[in-house]
C-alpha positions in Angstrom: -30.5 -6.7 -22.7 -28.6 -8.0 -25.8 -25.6 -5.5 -24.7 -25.8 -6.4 -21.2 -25.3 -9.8 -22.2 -22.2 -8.9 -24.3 -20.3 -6.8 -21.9 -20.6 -9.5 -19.7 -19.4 -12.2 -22.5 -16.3 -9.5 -21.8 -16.2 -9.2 -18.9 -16.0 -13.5 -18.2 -13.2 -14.1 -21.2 -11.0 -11.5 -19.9 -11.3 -13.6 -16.3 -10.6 -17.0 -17.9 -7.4 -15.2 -20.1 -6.2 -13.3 -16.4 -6.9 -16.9 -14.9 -5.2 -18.8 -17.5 -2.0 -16.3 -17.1 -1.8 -16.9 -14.0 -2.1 -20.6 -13.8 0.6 -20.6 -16.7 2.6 -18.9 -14.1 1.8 -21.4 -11.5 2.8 -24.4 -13.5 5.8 -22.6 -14.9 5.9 -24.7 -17.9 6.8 -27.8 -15.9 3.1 -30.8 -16.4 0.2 -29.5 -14.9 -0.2 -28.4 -11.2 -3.7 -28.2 -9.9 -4.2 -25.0 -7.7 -6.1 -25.3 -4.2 -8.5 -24.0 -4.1 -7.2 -21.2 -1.6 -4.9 -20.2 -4.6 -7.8 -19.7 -6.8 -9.4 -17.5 -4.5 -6.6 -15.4 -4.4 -6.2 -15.3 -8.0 -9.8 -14.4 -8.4 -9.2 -11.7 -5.8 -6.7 -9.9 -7.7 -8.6 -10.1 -10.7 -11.9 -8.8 -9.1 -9.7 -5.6 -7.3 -7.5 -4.8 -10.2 -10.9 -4.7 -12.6 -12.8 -2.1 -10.1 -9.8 0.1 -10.4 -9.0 -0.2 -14.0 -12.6 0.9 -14.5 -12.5 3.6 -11.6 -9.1 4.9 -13.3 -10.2 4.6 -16.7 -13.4 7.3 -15.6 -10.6 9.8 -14.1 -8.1 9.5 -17.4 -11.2 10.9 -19.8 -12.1 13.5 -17.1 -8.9 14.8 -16.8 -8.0 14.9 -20.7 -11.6 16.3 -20.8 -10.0 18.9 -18.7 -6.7 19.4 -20.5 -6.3 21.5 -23.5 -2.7 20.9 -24.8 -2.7 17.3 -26.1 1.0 16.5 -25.8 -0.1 16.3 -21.5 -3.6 13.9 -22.3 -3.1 10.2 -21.7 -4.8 9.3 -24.8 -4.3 5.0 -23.5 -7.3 3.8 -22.7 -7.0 1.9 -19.4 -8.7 -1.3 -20.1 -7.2 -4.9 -19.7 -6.5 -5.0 -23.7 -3.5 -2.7 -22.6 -2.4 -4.0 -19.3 1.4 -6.2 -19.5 -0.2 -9.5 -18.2 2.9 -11.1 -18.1 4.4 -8.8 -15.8 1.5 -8.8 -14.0 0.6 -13.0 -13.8 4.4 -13.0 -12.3 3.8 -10.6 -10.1 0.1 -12.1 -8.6 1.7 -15.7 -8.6 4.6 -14.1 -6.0 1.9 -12.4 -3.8 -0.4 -15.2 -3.6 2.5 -17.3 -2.7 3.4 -15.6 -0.1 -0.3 -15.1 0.9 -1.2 -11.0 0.2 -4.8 -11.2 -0.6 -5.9 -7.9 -1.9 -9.5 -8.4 -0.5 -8.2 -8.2 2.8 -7.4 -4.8 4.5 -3.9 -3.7 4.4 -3.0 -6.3 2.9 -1.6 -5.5 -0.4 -2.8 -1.9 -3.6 -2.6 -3.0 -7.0 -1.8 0.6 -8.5 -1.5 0.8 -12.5 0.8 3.2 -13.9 1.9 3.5 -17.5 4.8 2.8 -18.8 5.9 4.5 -22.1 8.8 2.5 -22.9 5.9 -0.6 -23.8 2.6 2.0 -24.9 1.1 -0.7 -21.7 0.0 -0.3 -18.2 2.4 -1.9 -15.7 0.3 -2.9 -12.3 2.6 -1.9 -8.7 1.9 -3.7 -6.2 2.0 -1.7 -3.2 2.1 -3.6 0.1 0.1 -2.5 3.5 1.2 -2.6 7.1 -0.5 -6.1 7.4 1.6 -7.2 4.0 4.7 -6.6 5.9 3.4 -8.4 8.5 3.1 -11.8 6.3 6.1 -10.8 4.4 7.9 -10.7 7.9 6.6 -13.5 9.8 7.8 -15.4 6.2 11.1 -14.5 6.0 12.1 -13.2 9.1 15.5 -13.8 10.6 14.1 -13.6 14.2 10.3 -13.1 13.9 8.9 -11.5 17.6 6.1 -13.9 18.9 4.3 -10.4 19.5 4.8 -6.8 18.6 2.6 -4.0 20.2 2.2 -0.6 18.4 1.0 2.5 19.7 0.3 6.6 19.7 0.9 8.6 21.9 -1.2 11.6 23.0 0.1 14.5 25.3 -2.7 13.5 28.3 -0.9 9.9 28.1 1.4 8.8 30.6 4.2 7.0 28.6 7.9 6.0 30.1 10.5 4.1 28.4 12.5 1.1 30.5 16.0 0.9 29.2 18.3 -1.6 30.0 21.3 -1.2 32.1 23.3 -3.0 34.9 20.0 -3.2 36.9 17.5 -4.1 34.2 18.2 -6.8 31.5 14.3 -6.8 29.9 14.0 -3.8 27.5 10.2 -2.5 28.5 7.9 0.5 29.4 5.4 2.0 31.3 2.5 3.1 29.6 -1.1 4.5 30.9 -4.0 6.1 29.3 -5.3 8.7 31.6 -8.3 10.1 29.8 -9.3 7.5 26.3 -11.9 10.1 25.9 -10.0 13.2 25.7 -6.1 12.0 25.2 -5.1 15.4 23.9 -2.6 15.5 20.3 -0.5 13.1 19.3 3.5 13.4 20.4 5.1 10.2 19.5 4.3 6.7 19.2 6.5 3.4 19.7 6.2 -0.3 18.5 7.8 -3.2 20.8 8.8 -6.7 20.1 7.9 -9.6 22.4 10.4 -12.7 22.5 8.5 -14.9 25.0 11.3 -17.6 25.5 14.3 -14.9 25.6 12.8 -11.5 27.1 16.2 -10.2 26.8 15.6 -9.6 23.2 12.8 -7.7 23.7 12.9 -4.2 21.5 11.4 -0.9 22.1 11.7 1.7 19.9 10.6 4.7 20.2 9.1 8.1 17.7 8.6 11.3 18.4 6.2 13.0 16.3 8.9 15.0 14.1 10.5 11.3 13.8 7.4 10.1 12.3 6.4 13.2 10.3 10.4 12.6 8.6 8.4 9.5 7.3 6.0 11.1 5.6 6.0 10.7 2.0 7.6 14.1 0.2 4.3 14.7 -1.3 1.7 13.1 0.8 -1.8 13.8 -0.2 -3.8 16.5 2.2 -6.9 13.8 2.1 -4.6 11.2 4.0 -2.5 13.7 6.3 -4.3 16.7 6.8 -3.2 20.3 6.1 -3.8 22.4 3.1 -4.9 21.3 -0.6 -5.9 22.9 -4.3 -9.8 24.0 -4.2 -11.5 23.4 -7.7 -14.7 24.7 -8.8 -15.7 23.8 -12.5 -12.1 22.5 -13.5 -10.4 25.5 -12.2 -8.3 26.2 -9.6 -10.0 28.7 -7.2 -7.4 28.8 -3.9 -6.9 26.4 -1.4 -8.8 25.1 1.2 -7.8 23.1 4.5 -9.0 19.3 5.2 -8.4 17.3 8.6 -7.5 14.0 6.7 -6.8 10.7 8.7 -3.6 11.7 10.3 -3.8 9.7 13.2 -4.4 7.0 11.2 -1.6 7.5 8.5 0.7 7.9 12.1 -0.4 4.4 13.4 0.0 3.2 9.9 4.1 4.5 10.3 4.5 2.8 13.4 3.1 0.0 12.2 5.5 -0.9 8.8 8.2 0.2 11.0 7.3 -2.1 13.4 7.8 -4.9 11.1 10.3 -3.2 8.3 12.7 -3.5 11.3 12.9 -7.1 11.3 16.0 -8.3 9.6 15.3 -10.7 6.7 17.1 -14.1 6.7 18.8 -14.3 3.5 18.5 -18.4 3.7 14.7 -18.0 3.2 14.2 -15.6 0.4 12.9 -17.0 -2.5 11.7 -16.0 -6.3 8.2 -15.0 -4.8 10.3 -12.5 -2.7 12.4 -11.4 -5.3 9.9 -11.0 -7.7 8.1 -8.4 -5.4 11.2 -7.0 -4.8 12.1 -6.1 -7.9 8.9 -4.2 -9.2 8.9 -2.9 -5.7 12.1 -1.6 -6.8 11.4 -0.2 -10.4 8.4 1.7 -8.9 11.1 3.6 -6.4 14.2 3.7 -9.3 10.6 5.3 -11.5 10.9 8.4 -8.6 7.2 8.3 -8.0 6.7 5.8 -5.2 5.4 8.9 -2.7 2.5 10.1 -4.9 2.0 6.0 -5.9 1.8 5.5 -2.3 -0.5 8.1 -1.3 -3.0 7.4 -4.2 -3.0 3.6 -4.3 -5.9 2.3 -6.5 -7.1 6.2 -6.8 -4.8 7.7 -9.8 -2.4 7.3 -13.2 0.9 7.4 -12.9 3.5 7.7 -15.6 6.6 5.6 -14.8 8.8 7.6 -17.3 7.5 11.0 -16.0 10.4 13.2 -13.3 9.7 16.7 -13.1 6.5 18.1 -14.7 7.3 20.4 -16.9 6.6 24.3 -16.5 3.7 24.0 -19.5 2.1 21.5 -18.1 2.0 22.8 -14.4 -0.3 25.6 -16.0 -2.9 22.5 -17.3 -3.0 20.9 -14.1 -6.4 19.4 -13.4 -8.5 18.6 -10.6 -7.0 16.3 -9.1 -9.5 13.1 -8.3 -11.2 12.4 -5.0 -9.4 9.8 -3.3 -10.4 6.2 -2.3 -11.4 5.7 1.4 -8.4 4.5 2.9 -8.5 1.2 5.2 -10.6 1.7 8.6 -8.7 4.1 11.0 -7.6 1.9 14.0 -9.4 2.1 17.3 -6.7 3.4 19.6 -4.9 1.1 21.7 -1.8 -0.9 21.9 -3.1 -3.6 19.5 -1.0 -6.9 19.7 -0.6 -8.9 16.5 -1.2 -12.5 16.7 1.8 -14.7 15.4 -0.2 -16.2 12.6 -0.9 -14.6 9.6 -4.6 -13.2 9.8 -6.3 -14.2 6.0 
């Protein structure tokens, strides 16, 4: 009981020091600013998902050194909040919360730490979901839709696309679900923006399926898109075996950032909260691991300083861990998002 009581003694002081961090943050050295209390939340959020993956993470680093003989490839960092870069990461929860990413809502926003050698600390990327986008969109937007649909389609669909030209001046389609029961494999998909007061600006754009497979991350993991992956039995590799995945899902998911990474931001509107994001959005790519960060938010490790692994350690490879359930697959159907932000 005595230990219990101490580990959660731990547990609480490490939330007041995140808090404290991140209310430092929020007065940025300038008197005292209260926080509403939807601030707070938010804060507590991030603190509550980041702990459940340090600790998931943490499990996974001693089972893979377990796993590896030649030290110089171990990760001998333990990854616990003593060794997290809280100031890098404070900054980085005050922008997000600004904006209004709330990581206990789906698709919202991955906190993914990855270690950076240059410090001997854990950096935290944050790693924004179709929904994230959404926000950041609606936020900054130049010209923000008042709708945008986004869609599969399946080869027992009936889809048409409705240019314009000297006859037409709406941009629209024709779109029918013969069969929601049996609608055969996927061929394409399409998102479209909806400008009530001006239909002439109305946007389709359309994806065949190789146009959204180009999107695929260069390494995207077989759990998430389907196809072929290492089998493991006992730490060894033993062949390969072949998974389904969530590929419509990860498909939708394509449609749906590229339904609102399209809309141009308004430079007049960006603030520090957006750079901010920007920038560690932008270390994470410059670090040339944003696929495999991507594909395994909140599920692995990574090593910021790492590029090509070498030759000796491609022999130690481990199992690699199960990965966490991704965000509900959508219920097929044009979905239309409202023009609020949904928290």
């Amino acid at each position: 009981m005595s230990e219990e009581k101490t580990v959660a003694k731990v547990e609480e002081s490490m939330s007041e020091r995140f808090m404290k961090k991140v209310i430092s943050e929020f007065n940025n050295g300038v008197g005292e600013i209260a926080l509403t209390d939807f601030q707070k939340r938010l804060a507590q959020n991030y603190f509550i998902s980041l702990d459940a993956s340090l600790k998931t993470a943490e499990v996974k680093r001693v089972k893979s050194n377990a796993n590896k003989k030649d030290e110089r490839f171990k990760n001998n960092l333990p990854m616990t909040w003593a060794n997290v870069n809280m100031q890098g990461l404070a900054r980085n929860v005050v922008a997000a919360a600004r904006i209004g990413l709330d990581p206990a809502q789906k698709n919202h926003i991955n906190m993914v730490p990855f270690k950076n050698d240059t410090t001997n600390q854990y950096d935290i990327g944050f790693i924004e979901g179709y929904r994230g986008l959404e926000i950041k969109a609606k936020k900054y937007g130049l010209e923000v839709p008042d709708g945008v649909l986004a869609e599969l389609v399946y080869s027992n669909d009936k889809f048409k696309s409705i240019k314009k030209d000297r006859n037409n001046t709406v941009e629209s389609y024709e779109f029918e679900i013969v069969n929601d029961f049996d609608r055969g494999a996927i061929i394409g998909g399409f998102y479209y923006h909806i400008f009530n007061n001006d239909p002439m600006k109305n946007k389709l754009v359309v994806y065949t399926k190789k146009d959204i497979e180009k999107r695929k991350p260069a390494y995207a993991s077989a759990e998430f898109w389907g196809g072929e992956k290492d089998k493991w039995e006992n730490g060894k590799k033993v062949g390969t075996e072949q998974v389904d995945g969530w590929y419509d899902a990860m498909c939708y998911k394509t449609i749906c950032r590229a339904a609102y990474g399209s809309i141009t931001i308004d430079s007049q509107k960006i603030d520090d909260d957006y750079m901010m994001l920007s920038q560690q959005e932008q270390t994470m790519k410059d670090s040339k691991l944003q696929a495999e960060i991507e594909e395994n938010a909140n599920t692995v490790t990574i090593d910021v300083k790492s590029e090509a692994i070498p030759e000796e350690e491609q022999k130690e490879q481990v199992q690699p861990p199960e990965p966490a359930i991704i965000a509900e697959p959508p219920v097929h159907g044009a979905m239309q998002f409202s023009a609020k932000p949904n928290f």
